[in-house]
C-alpha positions in Angstrom: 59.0 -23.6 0.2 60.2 -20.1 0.4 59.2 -18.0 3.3 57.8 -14.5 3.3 58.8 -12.1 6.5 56.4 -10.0 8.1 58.0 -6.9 6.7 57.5 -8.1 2.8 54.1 -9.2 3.8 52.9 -6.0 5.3 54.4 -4.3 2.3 51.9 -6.6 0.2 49.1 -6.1 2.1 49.6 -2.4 1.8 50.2 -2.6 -1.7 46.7 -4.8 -1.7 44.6 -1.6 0.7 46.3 0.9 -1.8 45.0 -0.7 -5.0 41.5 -1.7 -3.8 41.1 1.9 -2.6 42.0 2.7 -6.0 39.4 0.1 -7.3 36.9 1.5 -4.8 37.5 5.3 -6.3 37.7 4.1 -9.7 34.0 2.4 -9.3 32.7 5.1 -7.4 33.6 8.0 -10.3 32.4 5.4 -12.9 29.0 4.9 -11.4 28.7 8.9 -10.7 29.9 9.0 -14.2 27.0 6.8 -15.2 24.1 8.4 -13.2 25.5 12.2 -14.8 25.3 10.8 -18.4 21.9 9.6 -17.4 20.5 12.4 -15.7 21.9 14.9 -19.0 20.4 12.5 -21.4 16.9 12.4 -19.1 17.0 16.5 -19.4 17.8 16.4 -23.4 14.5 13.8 -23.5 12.6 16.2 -21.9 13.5 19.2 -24.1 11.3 17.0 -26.7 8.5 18.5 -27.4 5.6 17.1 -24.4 2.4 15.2 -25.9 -0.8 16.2 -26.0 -3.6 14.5 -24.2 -6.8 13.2 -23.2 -8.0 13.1 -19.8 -10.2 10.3 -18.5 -12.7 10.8 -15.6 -12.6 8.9 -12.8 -13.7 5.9 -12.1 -16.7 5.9 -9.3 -16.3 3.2 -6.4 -19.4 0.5 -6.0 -21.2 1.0 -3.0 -21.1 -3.1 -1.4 -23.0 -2.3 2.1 -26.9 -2.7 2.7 -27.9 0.5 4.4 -28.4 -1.6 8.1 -27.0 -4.2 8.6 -29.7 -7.0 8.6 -30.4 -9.1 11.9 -30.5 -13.0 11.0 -34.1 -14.5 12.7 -33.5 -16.6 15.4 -33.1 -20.4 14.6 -34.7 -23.2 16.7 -32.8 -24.4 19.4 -30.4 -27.9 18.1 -32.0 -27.8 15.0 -29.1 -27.9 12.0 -29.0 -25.8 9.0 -30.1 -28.0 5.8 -27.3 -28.4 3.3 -28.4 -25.8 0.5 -25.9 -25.4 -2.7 -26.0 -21.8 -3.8 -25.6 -20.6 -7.1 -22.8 -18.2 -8.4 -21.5 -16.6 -11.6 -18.0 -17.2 -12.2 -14.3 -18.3 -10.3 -11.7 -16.0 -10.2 -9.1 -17.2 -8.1 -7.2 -14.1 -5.9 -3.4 -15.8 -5.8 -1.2 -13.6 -3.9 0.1 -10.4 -6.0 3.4 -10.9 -6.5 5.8 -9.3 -4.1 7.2 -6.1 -6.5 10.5 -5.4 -6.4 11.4 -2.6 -4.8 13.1 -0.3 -7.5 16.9 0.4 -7.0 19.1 3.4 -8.6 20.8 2.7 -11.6 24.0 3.0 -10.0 24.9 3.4 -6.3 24.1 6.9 -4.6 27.4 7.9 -3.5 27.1 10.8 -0.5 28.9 14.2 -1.3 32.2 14.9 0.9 30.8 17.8 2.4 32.6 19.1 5.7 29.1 19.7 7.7 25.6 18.7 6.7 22.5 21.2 8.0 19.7 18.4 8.9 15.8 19.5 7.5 13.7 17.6 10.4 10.5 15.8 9.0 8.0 13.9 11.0 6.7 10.4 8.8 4.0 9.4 10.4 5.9 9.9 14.1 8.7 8.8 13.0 11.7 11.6 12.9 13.6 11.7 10.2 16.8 14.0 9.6 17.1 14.5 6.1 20.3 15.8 5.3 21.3 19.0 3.1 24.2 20.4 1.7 25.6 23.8 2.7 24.7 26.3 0.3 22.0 24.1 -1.8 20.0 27.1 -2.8 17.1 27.3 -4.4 15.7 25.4 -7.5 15.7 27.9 -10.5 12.5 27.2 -12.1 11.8 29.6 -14.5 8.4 28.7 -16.6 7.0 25.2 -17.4 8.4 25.3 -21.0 10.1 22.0 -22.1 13.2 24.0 -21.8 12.5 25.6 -18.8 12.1 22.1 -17.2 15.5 20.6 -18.5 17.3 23.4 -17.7 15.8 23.1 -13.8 16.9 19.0 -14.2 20.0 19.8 -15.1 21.2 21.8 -12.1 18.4 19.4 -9.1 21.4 16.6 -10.9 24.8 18.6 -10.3 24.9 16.7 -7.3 23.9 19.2 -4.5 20.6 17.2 -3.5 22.5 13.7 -3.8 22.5 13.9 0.5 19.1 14.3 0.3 18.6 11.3 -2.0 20.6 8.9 0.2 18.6 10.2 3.2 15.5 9.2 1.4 16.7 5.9 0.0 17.7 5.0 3.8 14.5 5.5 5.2 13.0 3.7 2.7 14.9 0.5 3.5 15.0 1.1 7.3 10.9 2.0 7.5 10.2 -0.6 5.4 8.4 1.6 2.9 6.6 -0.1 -0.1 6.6 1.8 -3.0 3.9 3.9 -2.0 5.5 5.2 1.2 8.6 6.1 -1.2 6.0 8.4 -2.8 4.7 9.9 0.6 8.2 10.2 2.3 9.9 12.1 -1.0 6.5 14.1 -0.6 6.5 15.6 2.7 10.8 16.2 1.8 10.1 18.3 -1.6 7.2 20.2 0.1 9.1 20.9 3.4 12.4 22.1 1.4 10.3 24.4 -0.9 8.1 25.6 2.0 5.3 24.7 0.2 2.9 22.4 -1.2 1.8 21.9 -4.4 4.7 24.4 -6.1 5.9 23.3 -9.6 9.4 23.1 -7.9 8.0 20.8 -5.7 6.9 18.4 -7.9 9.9 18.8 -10.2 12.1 17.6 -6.7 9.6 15.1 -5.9 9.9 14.0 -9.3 13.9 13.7 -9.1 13.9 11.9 -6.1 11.8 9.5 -7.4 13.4 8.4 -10.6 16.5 8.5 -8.9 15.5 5.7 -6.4 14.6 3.7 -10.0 10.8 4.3 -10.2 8.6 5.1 -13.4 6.7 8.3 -13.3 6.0 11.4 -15.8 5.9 14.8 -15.4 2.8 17.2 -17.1 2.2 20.4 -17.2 -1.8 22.4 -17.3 -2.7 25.4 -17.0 1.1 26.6 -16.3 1.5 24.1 -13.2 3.6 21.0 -13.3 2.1 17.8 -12.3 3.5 14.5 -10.9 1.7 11.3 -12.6 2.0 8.0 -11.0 1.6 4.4 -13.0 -1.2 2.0 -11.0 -1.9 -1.2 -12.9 -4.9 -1.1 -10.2 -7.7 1.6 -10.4 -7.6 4.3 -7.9 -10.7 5.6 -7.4 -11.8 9.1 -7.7 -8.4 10.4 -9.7 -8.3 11.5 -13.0 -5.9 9.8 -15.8 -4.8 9.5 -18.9 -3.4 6.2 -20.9 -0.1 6.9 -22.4 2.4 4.2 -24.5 -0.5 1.7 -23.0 0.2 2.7 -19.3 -2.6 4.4 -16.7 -1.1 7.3 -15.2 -3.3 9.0 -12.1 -2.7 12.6 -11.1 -3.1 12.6 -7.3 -3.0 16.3 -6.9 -6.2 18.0 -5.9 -5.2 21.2 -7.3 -5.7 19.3 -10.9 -8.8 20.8 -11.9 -8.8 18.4 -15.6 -8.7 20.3 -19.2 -6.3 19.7 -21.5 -2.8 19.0 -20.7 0.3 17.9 -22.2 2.7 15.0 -20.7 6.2 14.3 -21.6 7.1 11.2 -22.9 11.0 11.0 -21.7 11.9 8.0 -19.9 14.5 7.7 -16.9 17.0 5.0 -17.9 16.7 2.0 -16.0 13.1 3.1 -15.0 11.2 0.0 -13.0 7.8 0.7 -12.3 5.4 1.6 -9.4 3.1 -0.6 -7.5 0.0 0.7 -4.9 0.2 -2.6 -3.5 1.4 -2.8 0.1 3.0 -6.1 1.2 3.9 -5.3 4.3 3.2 -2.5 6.9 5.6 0.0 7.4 7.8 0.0 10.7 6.3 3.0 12.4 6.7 3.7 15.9 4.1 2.5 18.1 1.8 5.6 19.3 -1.1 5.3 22.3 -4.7 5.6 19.9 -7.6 5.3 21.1 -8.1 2.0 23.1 -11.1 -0.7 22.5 -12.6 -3.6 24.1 -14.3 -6.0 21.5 -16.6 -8.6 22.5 -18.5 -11.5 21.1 -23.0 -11.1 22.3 -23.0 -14.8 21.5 -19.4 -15.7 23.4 -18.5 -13.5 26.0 -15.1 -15.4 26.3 -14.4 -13.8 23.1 -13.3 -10.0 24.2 -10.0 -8.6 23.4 -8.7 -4.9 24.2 -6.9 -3.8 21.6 -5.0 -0.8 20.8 -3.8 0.3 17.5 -1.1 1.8 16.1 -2.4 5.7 15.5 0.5 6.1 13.4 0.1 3.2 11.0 -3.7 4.7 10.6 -2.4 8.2 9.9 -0.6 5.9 7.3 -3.3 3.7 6.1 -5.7 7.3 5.9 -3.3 8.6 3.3 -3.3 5.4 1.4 -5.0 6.1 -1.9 -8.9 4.9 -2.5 -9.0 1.6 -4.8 -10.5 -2.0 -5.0 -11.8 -4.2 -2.3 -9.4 -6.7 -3.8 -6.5 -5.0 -3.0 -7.2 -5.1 1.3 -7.9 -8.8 0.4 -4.3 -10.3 1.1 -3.6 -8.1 4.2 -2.9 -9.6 7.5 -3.3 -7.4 10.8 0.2 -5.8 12.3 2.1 -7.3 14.9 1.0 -5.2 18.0 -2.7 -5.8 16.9 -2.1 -9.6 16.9 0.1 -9.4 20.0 -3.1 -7.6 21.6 -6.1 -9.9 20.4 -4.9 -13.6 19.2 -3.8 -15.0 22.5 -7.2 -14.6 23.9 -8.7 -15.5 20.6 -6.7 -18.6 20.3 -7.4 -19.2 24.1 -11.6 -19.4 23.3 -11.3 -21.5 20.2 -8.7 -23.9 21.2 -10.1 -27.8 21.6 -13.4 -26.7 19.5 -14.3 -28.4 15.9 -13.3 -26.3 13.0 -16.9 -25.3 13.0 -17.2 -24.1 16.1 -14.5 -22.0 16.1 -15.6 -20.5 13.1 -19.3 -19.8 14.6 -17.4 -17.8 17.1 -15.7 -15.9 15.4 -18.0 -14.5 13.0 -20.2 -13.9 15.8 -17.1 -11.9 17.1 -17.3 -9.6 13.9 -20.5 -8.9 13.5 -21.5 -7.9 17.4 -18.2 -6.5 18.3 -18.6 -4.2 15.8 -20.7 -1.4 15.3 -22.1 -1.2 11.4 -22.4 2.3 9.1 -21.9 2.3 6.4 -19.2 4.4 4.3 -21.3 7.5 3.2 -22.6 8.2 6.8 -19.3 7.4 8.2 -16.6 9.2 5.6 -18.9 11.0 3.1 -17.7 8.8 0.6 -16.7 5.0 -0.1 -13.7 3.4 0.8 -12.6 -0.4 2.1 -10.1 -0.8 5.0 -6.9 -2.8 6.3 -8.1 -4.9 8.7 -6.4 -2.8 11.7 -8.5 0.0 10.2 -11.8 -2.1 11.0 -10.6 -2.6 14.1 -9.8 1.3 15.0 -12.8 3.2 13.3 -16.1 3.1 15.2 -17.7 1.7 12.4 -17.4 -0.5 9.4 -19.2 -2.0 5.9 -19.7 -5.8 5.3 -16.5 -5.3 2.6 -14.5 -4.6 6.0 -16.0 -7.3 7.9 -15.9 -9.8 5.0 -11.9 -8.7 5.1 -11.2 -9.1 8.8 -13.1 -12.1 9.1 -11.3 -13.7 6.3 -7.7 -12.9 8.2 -8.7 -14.4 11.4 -9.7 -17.6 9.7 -6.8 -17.4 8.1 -4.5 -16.7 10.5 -6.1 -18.6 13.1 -8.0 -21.7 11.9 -5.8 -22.2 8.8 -8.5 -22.7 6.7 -9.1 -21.2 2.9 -11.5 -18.2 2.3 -13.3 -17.0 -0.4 -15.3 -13.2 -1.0 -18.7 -13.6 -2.6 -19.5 -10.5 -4.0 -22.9 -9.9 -4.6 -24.6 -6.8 -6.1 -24.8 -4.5 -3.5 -22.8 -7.0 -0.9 -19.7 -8.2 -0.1 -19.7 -11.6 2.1 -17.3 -14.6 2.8 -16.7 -18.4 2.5 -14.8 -21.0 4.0 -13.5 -24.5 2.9 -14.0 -26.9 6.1 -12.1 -29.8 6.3 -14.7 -31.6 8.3 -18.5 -32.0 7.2 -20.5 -29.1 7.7 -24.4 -28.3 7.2 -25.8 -25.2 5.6 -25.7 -23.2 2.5 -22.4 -24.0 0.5 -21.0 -23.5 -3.1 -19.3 -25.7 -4.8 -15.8 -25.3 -6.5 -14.8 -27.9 -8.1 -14.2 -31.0 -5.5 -14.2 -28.8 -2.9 -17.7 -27.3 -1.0 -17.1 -23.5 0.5 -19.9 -23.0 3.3 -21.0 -19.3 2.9 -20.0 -17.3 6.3 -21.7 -14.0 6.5 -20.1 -11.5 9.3 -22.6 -8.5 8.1 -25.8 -11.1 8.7 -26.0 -10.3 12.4 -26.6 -13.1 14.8 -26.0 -15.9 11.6 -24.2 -18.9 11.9 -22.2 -20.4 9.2 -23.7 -21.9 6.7 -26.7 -19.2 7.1 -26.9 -16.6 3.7 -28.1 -13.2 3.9 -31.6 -12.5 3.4 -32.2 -11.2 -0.1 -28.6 -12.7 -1.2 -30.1 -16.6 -1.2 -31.7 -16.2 -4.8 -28.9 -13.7 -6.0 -25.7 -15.1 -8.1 -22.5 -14.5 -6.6 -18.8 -13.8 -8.3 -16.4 -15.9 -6.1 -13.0 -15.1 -5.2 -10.7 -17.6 -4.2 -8.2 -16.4 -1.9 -5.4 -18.6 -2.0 
């Protein structure tokens, strides 16, 4: 076998660092390439002419909570609940939504060779984020909200000069771990603090590139000579108006949209891959001191935690837009609030029958809680994450039926289901070992209603006014 000396191998392995570096270049211009040709053929769509449309109203949220919260009568001392099977309407089982994917670009963001970048500071939700601009960016020249006007604005927010500010955005994303929703926030609070102001049609129009950029579906509109940014939700939002376009709902989330006619443009970013509400996991916010509590269980004083929640992730969760129960349904409490109240929770129902443990706590929800409901509390209706229920003073039996729900969950192991009445949202859990009391059955298996809004109830015990009423059940699986 021939040998190689260090000198011809060096030379190799500079000829090999020479030629990737070539490669690397090469790949770099073709995917800038790529992202130009797609960002001139996203401007030419949008000098089409913009469709006409309908505006639909929006949808009203139920109202789930009895005014007060009934109080369950006291029970005789030893004596069991008799087994009582309770109607319902229909099964719809509640499987986990499936994680979506968070969008990528097209093609790879490549930062601009710039000798000095001038940081723009914004604060998301406490945590500090240095978005990055290029010297000399300038303004964006905006000159009407024609279909031309609009192109001719796209074509210079793609020469490049905000592609800093892109990969700023795209890197909190991934190191916030912001779902698709906190994309829209973040770019948000960047567009509005580099035009100086909110709700501009320069803002949206940045908003709007940052967006399809990162590989998300949305559509610009234009009323009443403002532009609009319109978001896709396969689940309602409550209290936004819409439209339905190529068999999509689009919500406008601005409040200045007073309604009227307006006219949307059908172009389409290349590679566009949708936009989800859904949140499957909370965002990595830094931890902030809110305002402490100490929760207690009448029945089992054992059970008292003192918790403290994240103020920021509130902030957070306050900005998340209003929609279905079912949504919250799936959520799990964040780490610091399990840190704070599952030792001592696990500590009180450790050695006790599955029952038991159950019995306390529900009794845990419904006394260590105070109960208003929505209107009183908000002015309006809206359900919460479970660290939500356990910040607010108050909360609805949709947020008790949720947090009670996770800590059987999370704690007993057991499956849950919501029984939604009219008028009332409850709970019910599958026991692996025999229990008395009102139950449904599913199938082979018997659910035993838990109800943490019927105060002072144990399991198996069903809300006054609810025992003769039909309930939809939802499986949470």
């Amino acid at each position: 076998m021939q040998s190689i000396s260090a000198q011809e191998f060096n030379f190799d392995m500079d000829q090999m660092k020479r030629e990737f570096e070539q490669f690397k270049k090469s790949a770099v211009k073709e995917y800038s390439d790529f992202r130009d040709k797609a960002n001139s053929e996203y401007a030419d769509f949008l000098r089409a002419a913009w469709k006409e449309c309908g505006i639909e109203e929006p949808v009203t949220p139920p109202t789930p909570d009895p005014p007060v919260a009934p109080v369950c009568p006291p029970r005789e001392k030893g004596k069991p609940i008799a087994p009582k099977p309770m109607p319902y309407k229909k099964i719809t089982p509640l499987a986990p939504p499936p994680v979506p994917p968070t969008p990528k670009p097209i093609a790879p963001i490549k930062e601009p060779e710039v000798p000095y970048s001038i940081p723009m500071p914004i604060s998301y939700f406490g945590a500090k984020c240095d978005v990055r601009l290029v010297p000399g960016v300038g303004d964006i020249k905006l000159n009407g909200v024609s279909e031309n006007d609009v192109a001719d604005a796209w074509k210079e927010l793609s020469d490049g000069r905000f592609d800093l500010m892109l990969a700023d955005c795209l890197k909190y994303r991934e190191s916030l771990k912001l779902c698709d929703w906190g994309y829209y926030t973040l770019t948000k609070m960047v567009a509005e603090t580099f035009c100086e102001a909110k709700s501009t049609n320069t803002t949206k129009l940045l908003q709007a590139y940052l967006m399809t950029q990162a590989g998300y579906q949305v559509r610009l509109a234009r009323a009443n000579d403002k532009i609009y940014l319109m978001l896709p939700s396969e689940s309602t939002i409550y209290s936004a108006k819409f439209c339905k376009f190529d068999g999509v709902k689009y919500y406008f989330l601005d409040e200045d949209f007073k309604g009227g006619g307006f006219f949307i443009s059908p172009a389409k970013f290349p590679g566009e891959q949708g936009f989800s509400i859904r949140m499957t996991n909370h965002p990595q916010l830094p931890e902030t001191e809110g305002m402490t509590r100490t929760l207690s269980s009448k029945r089992y004083p054992e059970a008292k935690v003192t918790v403290e929640v994240n103020k920021n992730l509130i902030n957070f969760y306050d900005n998340y837009p209003r929609t279905t129960w079912d949504i919250f349904s799936h959520s799990s409490l964040c780490h610091s609030t399990k840190e704070a109240m599952y030792p001592t929770l696990k500590k009180v129902i450790e050695g006790k029958s599955q029952l038991e443990a159950a019995n306390i706590l529900i009794n845990f929800v419904q006394t260590g809680f105070e109960y208003k409901v929505d209107d009183e509390q908000f002015g309006y209706e809206r359900s919460f994450f479970g660290d939500e229920t356990i910040f607010y003073d108050y909360s609805d039996c949709e947020d008790r039926a949720i947090l009670f729900s996770i800590l059987v969950r999370d704690l007993l192991g057991l499956d849950v289901a919501l029984l939604y009445y009219p008028g009332h949202l409850a709970t019910a859990v599958k026991f692996d070992e025999k229990v008395e009391g009102d139950y449904l059955k599913v199938g082979d298996n018997l659910y035993t209603v838990c109800d943490p809004t019927y105060i002072g109830a144990s399991c198996g015990e069903t809300m006054t006014g609810m025992d003769n009423n039909q309930a939809e059940v939802y499986l949470l699986q």
